[in-house]
N, C-alpha and C positions, 0 to 999 in steps of 0.2 A: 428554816423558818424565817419568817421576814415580818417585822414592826413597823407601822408607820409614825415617824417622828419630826413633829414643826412639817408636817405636808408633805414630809419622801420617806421611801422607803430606804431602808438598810439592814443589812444580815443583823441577826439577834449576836454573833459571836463579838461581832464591830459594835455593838449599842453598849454590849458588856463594858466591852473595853475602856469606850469614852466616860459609860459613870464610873469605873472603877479610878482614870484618869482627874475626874472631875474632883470625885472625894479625896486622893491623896496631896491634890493640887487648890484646895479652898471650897472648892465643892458650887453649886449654884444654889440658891437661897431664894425660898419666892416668899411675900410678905403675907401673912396671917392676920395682921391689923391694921388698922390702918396708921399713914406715915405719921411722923413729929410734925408742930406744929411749923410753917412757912416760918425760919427764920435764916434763911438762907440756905446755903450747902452744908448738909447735915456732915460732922467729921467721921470718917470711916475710920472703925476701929482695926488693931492688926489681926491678920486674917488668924493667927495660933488664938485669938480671944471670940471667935465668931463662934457664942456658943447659941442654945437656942432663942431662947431671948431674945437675943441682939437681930441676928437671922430672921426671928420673927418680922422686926421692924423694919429690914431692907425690901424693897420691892424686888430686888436683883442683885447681887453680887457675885463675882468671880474673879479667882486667881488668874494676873497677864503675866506677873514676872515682875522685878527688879526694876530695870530699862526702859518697860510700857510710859505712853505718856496718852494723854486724851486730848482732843481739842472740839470742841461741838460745834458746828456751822449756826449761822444764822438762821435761825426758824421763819421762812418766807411762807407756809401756809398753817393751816389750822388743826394738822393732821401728825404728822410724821417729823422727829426728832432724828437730828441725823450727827453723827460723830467721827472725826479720823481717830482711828489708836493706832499709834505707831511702833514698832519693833516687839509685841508682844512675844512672849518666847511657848504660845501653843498654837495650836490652830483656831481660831477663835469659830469658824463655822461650826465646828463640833461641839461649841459650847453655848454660844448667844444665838438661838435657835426655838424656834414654840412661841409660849406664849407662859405668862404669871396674873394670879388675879387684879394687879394692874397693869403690866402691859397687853394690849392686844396682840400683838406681835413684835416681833425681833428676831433680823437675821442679821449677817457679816460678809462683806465680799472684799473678796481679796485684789488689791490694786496692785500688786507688783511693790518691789524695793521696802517693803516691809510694814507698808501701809496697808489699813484695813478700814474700808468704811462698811460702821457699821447702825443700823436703822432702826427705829424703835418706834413704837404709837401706844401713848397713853389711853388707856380705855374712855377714861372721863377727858374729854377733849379741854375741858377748863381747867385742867391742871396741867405743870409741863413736867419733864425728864430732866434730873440734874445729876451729869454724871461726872466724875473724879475718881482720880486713882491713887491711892495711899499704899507704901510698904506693897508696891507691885499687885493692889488688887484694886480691881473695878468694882465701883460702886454707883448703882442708878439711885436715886432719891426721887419721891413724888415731891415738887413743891409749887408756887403758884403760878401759873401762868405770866408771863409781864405782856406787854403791848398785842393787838390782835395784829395778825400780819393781814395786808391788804387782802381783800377778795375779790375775785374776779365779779363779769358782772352778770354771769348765768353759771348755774350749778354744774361740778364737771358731772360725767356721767358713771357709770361703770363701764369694768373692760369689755363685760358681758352685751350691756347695748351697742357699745362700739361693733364689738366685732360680727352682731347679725345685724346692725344697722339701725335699731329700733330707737334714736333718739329724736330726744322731744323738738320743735322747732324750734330755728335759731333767734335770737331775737334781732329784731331791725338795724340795719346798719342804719348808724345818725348821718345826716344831711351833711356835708360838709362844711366846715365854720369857715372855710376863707377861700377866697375867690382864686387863688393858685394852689397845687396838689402838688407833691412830689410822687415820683413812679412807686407803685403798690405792686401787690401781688408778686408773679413769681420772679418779677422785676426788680426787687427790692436793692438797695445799692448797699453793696458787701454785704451779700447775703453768704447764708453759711453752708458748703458744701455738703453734702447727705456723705460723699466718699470720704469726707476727712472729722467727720465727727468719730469722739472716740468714746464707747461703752464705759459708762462710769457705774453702772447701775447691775452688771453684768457678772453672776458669782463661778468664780472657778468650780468645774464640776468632781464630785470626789472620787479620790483615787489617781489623781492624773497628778503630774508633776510640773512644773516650769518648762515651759519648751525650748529644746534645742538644737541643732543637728544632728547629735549625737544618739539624741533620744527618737529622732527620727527614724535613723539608720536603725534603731534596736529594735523599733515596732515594725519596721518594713519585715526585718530579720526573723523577729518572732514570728509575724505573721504568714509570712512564707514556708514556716517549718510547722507550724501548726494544720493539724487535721483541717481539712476545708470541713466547714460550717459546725466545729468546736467552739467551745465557749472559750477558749483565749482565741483562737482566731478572730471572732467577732469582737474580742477586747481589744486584742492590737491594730485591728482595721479600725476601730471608734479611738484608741489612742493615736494612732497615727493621723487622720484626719483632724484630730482637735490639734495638735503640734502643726501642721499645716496652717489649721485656719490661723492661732495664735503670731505663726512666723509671716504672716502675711499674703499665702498661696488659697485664698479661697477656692477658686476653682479647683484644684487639687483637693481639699478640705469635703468639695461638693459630692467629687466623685467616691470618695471613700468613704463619706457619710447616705448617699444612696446604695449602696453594696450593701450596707446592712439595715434600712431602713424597715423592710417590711419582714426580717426579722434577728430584731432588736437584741434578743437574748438575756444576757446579764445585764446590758445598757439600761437602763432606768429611759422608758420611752417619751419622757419628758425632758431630761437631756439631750436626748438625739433628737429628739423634736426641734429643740433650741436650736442647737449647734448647725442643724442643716437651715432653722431659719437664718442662722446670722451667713453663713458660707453660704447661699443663694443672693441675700443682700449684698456681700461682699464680692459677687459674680455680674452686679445689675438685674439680677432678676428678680426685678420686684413682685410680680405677680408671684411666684413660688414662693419667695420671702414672705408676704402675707400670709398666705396659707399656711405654713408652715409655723407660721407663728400663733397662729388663730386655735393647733394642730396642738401644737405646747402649751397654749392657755385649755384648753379642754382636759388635756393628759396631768393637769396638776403643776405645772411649773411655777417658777415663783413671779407673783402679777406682773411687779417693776419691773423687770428681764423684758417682761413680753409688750409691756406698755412703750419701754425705752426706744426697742426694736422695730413696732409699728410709729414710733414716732417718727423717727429717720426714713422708713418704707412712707409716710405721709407727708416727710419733706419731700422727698424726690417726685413720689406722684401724686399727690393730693387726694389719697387715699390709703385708709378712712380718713374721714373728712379733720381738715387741720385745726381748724376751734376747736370743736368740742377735744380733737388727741392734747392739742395743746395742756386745754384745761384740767385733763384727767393726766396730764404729766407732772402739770404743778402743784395736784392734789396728791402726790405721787414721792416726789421727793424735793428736798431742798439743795442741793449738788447744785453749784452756779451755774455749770457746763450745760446739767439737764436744765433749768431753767434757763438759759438763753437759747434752748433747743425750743422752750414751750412757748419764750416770747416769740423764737420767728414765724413758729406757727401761727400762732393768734397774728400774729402782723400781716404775713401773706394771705390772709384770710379775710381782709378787711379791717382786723378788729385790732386799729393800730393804739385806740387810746386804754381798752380795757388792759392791754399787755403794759397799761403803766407800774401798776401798784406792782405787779410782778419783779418789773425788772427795776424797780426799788427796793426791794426786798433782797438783793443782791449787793449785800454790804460787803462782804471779805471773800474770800478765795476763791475769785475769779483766776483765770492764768492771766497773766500779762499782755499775751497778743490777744486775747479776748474785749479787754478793755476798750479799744476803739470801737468797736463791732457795738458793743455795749453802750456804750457812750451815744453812738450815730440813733440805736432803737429805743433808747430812753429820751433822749431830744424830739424825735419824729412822733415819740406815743405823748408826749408830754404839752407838744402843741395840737397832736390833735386833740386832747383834751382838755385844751384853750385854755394853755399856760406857756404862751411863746417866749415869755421871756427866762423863765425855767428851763425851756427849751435849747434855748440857746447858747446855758450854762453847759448844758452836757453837751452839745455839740462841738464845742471848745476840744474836748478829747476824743474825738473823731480822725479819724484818715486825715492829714492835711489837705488833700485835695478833693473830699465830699465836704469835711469844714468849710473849706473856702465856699462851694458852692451851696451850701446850708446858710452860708453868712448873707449870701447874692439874696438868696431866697427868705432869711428873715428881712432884710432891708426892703424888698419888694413888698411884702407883707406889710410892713412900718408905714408905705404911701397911704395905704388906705384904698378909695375908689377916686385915686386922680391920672386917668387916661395918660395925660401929660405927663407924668412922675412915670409912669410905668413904660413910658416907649424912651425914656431914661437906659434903663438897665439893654436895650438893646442891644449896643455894639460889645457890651461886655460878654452879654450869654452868647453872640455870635463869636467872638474869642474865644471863649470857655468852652463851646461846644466842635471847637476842630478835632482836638486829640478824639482817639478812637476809645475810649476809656470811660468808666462807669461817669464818671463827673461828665464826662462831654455827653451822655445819655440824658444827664438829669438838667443839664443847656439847653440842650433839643427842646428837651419835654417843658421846661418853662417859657423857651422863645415860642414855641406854637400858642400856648396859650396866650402870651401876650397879642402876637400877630390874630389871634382869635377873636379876643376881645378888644385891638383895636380895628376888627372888623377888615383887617389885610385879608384875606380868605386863602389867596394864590398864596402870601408867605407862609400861613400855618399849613396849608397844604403839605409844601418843600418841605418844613421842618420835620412834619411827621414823617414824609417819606423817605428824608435823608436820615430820621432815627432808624424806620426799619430797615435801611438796607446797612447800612454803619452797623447795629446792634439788633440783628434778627433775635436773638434768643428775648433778648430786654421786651421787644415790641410784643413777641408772642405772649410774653407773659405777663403784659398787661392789659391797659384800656386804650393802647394805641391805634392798633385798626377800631375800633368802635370812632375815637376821636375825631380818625383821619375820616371815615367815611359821612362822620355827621357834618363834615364842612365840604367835603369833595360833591357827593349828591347833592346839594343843593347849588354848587358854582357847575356842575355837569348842567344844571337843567335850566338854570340861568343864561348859558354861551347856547344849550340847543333852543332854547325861544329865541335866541339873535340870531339863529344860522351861523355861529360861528365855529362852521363843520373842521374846518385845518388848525385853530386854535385849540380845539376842543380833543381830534383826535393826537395833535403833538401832544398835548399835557397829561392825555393818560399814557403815551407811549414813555412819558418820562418818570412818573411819580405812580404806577400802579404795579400794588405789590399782591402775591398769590395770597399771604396775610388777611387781607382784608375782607377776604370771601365771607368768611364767617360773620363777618358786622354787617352783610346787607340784607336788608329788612326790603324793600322795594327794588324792586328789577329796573324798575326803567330807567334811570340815569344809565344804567349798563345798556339800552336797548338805543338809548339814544347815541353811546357810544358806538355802538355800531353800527347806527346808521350814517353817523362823523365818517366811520373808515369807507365807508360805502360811497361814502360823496365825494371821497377825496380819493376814490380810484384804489383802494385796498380789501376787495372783497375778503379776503384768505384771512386778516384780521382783526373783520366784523362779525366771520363765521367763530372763531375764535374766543370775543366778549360774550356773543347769546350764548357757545356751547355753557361758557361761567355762569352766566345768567342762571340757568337751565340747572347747573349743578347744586346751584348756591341753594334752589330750591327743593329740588331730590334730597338734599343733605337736610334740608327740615324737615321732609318728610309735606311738603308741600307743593303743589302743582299751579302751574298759570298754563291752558292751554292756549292761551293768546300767545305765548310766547314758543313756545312748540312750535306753533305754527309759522311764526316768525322764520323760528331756525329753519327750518323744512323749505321755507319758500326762497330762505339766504342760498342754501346748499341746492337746489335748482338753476339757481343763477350764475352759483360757481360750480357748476357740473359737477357736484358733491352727489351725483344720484343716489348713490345707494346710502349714503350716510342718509341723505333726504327720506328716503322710504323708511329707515329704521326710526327715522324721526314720526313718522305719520304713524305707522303701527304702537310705537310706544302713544301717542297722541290718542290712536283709537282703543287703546289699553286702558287709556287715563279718563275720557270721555264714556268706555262703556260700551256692551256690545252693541246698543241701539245707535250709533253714531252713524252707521251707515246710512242709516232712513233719514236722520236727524239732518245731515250736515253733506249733502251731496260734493260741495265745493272741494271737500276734502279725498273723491274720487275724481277731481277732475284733475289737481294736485296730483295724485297717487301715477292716474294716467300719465304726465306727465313727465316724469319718475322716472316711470317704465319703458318709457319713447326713448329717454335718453338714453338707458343702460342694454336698449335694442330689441325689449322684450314686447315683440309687437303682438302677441297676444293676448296677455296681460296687460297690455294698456288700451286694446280697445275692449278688454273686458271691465276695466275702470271707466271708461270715457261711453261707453252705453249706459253704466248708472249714472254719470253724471249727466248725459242728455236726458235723463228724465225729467230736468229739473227746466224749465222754461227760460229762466234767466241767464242757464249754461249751454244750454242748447249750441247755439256757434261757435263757441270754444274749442265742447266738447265734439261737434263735427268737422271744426278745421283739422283739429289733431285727428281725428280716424281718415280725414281726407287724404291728409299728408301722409299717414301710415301706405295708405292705398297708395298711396303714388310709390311711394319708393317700395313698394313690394309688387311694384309692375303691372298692378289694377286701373292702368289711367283710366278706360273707358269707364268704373265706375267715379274715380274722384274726380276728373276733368270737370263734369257739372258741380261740384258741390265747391271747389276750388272756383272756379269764374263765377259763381253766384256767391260768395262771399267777399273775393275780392275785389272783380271788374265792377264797384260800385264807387260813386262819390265817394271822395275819404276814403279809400280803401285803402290805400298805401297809411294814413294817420293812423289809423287803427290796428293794421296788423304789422309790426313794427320787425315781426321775427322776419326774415331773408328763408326761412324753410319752407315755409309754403307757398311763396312767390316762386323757389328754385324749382318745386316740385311743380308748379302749375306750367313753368316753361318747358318743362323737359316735355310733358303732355302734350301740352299745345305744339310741339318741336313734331312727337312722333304721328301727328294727326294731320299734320301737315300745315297747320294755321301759323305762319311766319309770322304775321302781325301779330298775335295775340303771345306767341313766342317771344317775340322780340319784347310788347309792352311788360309782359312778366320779369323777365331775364333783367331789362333797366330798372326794373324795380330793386328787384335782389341787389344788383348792383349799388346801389344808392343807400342800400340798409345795412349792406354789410361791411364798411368801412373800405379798409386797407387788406384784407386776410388775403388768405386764396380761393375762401369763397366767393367774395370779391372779384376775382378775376373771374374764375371759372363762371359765375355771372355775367362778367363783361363779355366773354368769350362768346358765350351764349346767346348774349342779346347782339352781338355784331354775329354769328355766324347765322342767326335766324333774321335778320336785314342782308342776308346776301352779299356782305362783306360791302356793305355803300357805302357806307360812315368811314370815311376818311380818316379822321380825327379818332374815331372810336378805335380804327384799326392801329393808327399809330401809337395810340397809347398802348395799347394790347404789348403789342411788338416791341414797345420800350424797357418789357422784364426780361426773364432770363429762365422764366420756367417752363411749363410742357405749352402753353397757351399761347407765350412769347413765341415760339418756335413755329407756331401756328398758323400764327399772323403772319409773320415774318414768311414761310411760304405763299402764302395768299399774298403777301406783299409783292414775291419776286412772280408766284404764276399772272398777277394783273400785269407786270412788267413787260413778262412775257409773250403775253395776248395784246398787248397796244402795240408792240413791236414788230408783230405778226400782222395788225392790222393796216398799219404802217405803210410794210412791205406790199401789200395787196392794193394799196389806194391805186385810183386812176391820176391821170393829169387832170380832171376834171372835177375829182376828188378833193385832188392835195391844192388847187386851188383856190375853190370855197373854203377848207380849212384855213388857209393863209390870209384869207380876204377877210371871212367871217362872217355874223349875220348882216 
């Protein structure tokens, strides 16, 4: 048989036990009347005098022992009363447990080394918990509340909205008060690690013991010898796994808390809920970690445990969302540790001045190495809440070298709006910001702004882009690409109205960061970048900026088919063909199936494509829809002319090639070297030298330095009958199949004058000699 007690279950023979434990040890006492009047802390009488009466008038008492001592934390919210009792000589979970007609609740978790914090909440929230231990017993008292502890500045939520997501909207972040920031967000300077925070909030589960290697070895032991899927085998595989997690082997912890998950057995399914949410957190697996936490708030666990747990799960990934976890942490407990867990939340979240009253509220038992931390987010919430000079009292106990630059940054502050004063602190934040270190982030991040606002553009540029590549984690996780790209597009489009194509494409080849993607709102500075690389002889990384362009958009879930097209016609130029095609198809994906009728240009494009990648059917079956189009018409039958040539149809392309070429301006207009090649080689096999020869000089002239270039030259000197002197020497001045060419043709005219020579008459070779 099983009872449910304070929210868990436990065997009825163990419930015997503990009240039988309870009554020979003082017994627990819940109050029948209401308490004595507020005149402080009421005196506890000894526990052998606790008769009814007296009992009556306690809200709480129980026997700790001789040795117990108490000490209550500071009351930082309006909820929960929180206590260390140290060295009690019982188990106090088995006792401070449920609930009394004036407490709401009270549990006890066990810290190690003999410490117990344990938690308590007054029903009537205007009144407090005054606890004391006399002649080794605890004693809770109702008496009056004193000062209200700060409150946040929106209600926290429950665990319940939290974890389906149903909360109410956030309220407005305020405008900022002063014309310099320090780095926010997941940026924050000595922010607090998710891996090194340590559960304060977190209750040893019952029945388990201290963890040790010892006790390792004896669960392995038992478990091994035990019946597979017996109720101690499931015991010592959930005992071994908690000594695992405990000694520091989550991932170990993980695997033998999944072995028995889906069935649980004797495990109380909210403990093993827990344990496998803390051991997946403790693995980085945060997605599991939620869930499983989410898994253990449904199953009955105890709220804090599971609040604490998504708390740390919402530091690492900001999710659930860090305000509202924040708030419903600090509505949660008063433990310094969990509250500077709840300020960093609210701080990373924007909500740097609301985390003030909080982390004032934080009068005593802080740890030591906390202190700084503490000190740096009560400075930072203090002036956002335009109290700098407050601020700067706490920042005094700060890291030495965030102090210092906290000092650079209130003095900054101190100028006011005098330009002059502020291009002051220059050369110092350019000092400050060498070292590779959080301060030299927080240098960075003030020299751009100054360089910003004294309107340098190119320095705040460098500075942001020398943050992100120095401190990529710091830039991701803030407003740095936003920053950097709100100054970069506007000095991009500035140099592309001047044509200042080589300035324009070095300065992104130096200061652009993959970061930045996500801050752009308008393509074209990027469009204009690539047409920088375009001008300055870098096709490969123009195609390169549009594919980003292209992406930045996909990734919103938004489209510019202007740009599309763009890419399509870059990757044409760089013989990108098939990349091009997959550009046009996604294009006529994005446009709709009517784009065929709509947009012929984009078949004459596609033809084009296809030409290159050899596919001559498919591009004269594009380039017949684009001749439908009157204004394409020539384009689209140059390209099917050409096709026809090189698939050994001169007789039909020969006319459609001389009737678009052999016209005025023919060579200005048609600027490709392929359909001049293709018209010589026709004219060559039709026997027209002339018409050979003018085509073949053409190609020649368009096609640079290549070998198509020769093989042009070749062509228009071997359709001239090898008479160009000069054309022939040049030929014969290379070293490839054309050179070789000539070079015979060189030595057979040699040959034949020497021949001719020999044959003259005397009658002959003296007119030669004489001449005309």
């Amino acid at each position: 048989m099983t009872l449910r007690f304070g929210g868990r279950s436990a065997p009825l023979h163990l419930l015997l036990l503990l009240v039988a434990g309870v009554a020979l040890s003082g017994g627990v006492s819940t109050a029948q009347e209401p308490p004595a009047p507020p005149t402080g802390v009421v005196p506890t009488a000894r526990a052998a005098d606790l008769g009814a009466p007296l009992a009556a008038a306690v809200p709480f008492s129980a026997r700790v022992g001789p040795d117990a001592t108490v000490k209550r934390l500071p009351r930082a919210n309006g909820r929960v009363v929180e206590m260390y009792i140290r060295d009690p000589d019982i188990n106090l979970q088995a006792i401070i447990r449920g609930n009394t007609r004036d407490i709401a609740s009270m549990d006890a978790t066990n810290l190690g080394g003999g410490v117990w914090l344990v938690r308590m909440a007054a029903r009537d929230e205007s009144k407090d918990l005054v606890p004391s231990i006399e002649d080794g017993v605890l004693r809770v008292d109702v008496g009056p509340r004193g000062r209200a502890p700060g409150r946040l500045r929106a209600p926290a939520p429950t665990l319940g909205a939290l974890l389906t997501g149903e909360l109410p909207d956030e309220p407005p972040l305020a405008a900022p008060l002063h014309t310099f920031q320090t780095l926010q967000g997941d940026a924050l300077a000595d922010a607090l690690d998710p891996w090194a925070y340590t559960p304060v909030l977190t209750r040893t589960p019952d029945l388990v013991f201290p963890p040790s290697w010892a006790r390792v070895d004896q669960a392995r032991a038992a478990m091994l010898a035990a019946p597979v899927g017996s109720r101690k085998q499931i015991e010592q595989t959930y005992f071994l796994g908690y000594y695992y997690l405990m000694l520091g082997f989550p991932r170990e912890a993980r695997y033998y808390f999944n072995q028995i998950s889906n069935a649980p057995g004797p495990i109380a399914q909210a403990d093993l809920a827990l344990e496998r949410a803390r051991a997946a957190q403790g693995s980085g697996r945060w997605e599991e970690a939620r869930a499983a936490y989410a898994d253990a708030a449904k199953l009955g666990a105890h709220e804090d445990s599971v609040i604490e747990g998504l708390a740390v799960v919402s530091l690492a990934t900001g999710t659930p969302p860090r305000a509202p976890m924040g708030r419903l942490l600090w509505n949660t407990t008063s433990h310094p540790a969990a509250l500077m867990l709840a300020a960093e939340l609210l701080q990373m979240d924007g909500r740097v001045a609301e985390s003030r009253y909080l982390l004032e509220g934080i009068t005593e038992g802080l740890p030591e190495d906390l202190v700084p931390r503490w000190a740096l987010r009560l400075g930072d919430a203090r002036f956002a809440d335009g109290s700098p000079q407050e601020a700067q009292l706490a920042w005094r106990y700060a890291r030495p070298d965030l102090r210092d630059i906290r000092e650079t940054f209130f003095a900054l502050h101190q100028t006011g709006a005098d330009p002059a004063a502020w291009a002051g602190f220059v050369p110092e934040l350019v000092h400050a910001s060498a070292p590779r270190t959080e301060a030299g982030a927080e240098a960075l991040y003030l020299l751009s702004q100054i360089d910003r606002e004294l309107m340098a553009r190119e320095d705040a540029i460098n500075d942001l882009a020398t943050l992100m590549k120095r401190h990529p984690k710091k830039a991701v996780g803030s407003d740095v690409p936003e920053r950097f790209w709100g100054v970069y597009a506007q000095h991009v489009q500035d140099l592309a109205r001047g044509q200042r194509w080589f300035d324009l494409a070095a300065l992104h080849e130096t200061v652009w960061d993959h970061t930045v993607r996500r801050a752009v709102q308008d393509p074209q500075p990027l469009v204009s970048i690539a047409q920088a690389y375009q001008e300055v002889g870098l096709p490969d990384r123009a195609v390169q900026v549009l594919r980003e362009a292209v992406a930045v958009l996909v990734s919103r879930g938004e489209d510019d088919p202007k740009l599309v097209r763009r890419l399509a016609e870059l990757y044409l130029a760089n013989g990108n063909h098939q990349d091009g095609l997959d550009a046009v198809r996604y294009l006529r994906e994005m446009q709709g199936g009517k784009a065929r009728q709509r947009d012929r240009s984009l078949d004459l494009l596609e033809g084009k494509l296809h030409l290159g990648l050899g596919n001559g059917a498919l591009a004269a079956a594009s380039l017949k829809r684009a001749a439908s189009d009157p204004a394409l018409r020539e384009d689209a039958s140059m390209i099917m002319a050409v096709i026809d040539a090189e698939g050994g149809q001169c007789r039909r392309a020969e006319p459609a090639l001389s009737r678009l070429l052999f016209v005025p301006g023919g060579e200005a207009k048609w600027t490709d070297p392929r359909p001049w090649l293709a018209l010589a080689r026709c004219k060559n096999l039709s026997g027209d030298a002339a018409g050979a020869a003018r085509a073949a000089k053409a190609a020649a002239e368009l096609s640079g330095e290549g070998a198509e270039s020769r093989y042009a030259r070749w062509l228009s000197t071997m359709a001239g009958g090898w008479r160009d002197t000069a054309a022939v020497e040049a030929l014969a001045a290379g070293d490839d199949i054309w050179a070789t060419i000539a070079k015979e043709q060189q030595a057979a005219a040699t040959f034949a004058a020497g021949v001719d020579l020999r044959r003259e008459t005397d009658w002959q070779r003296t007119n030669r000699l004489l001449g005309p």
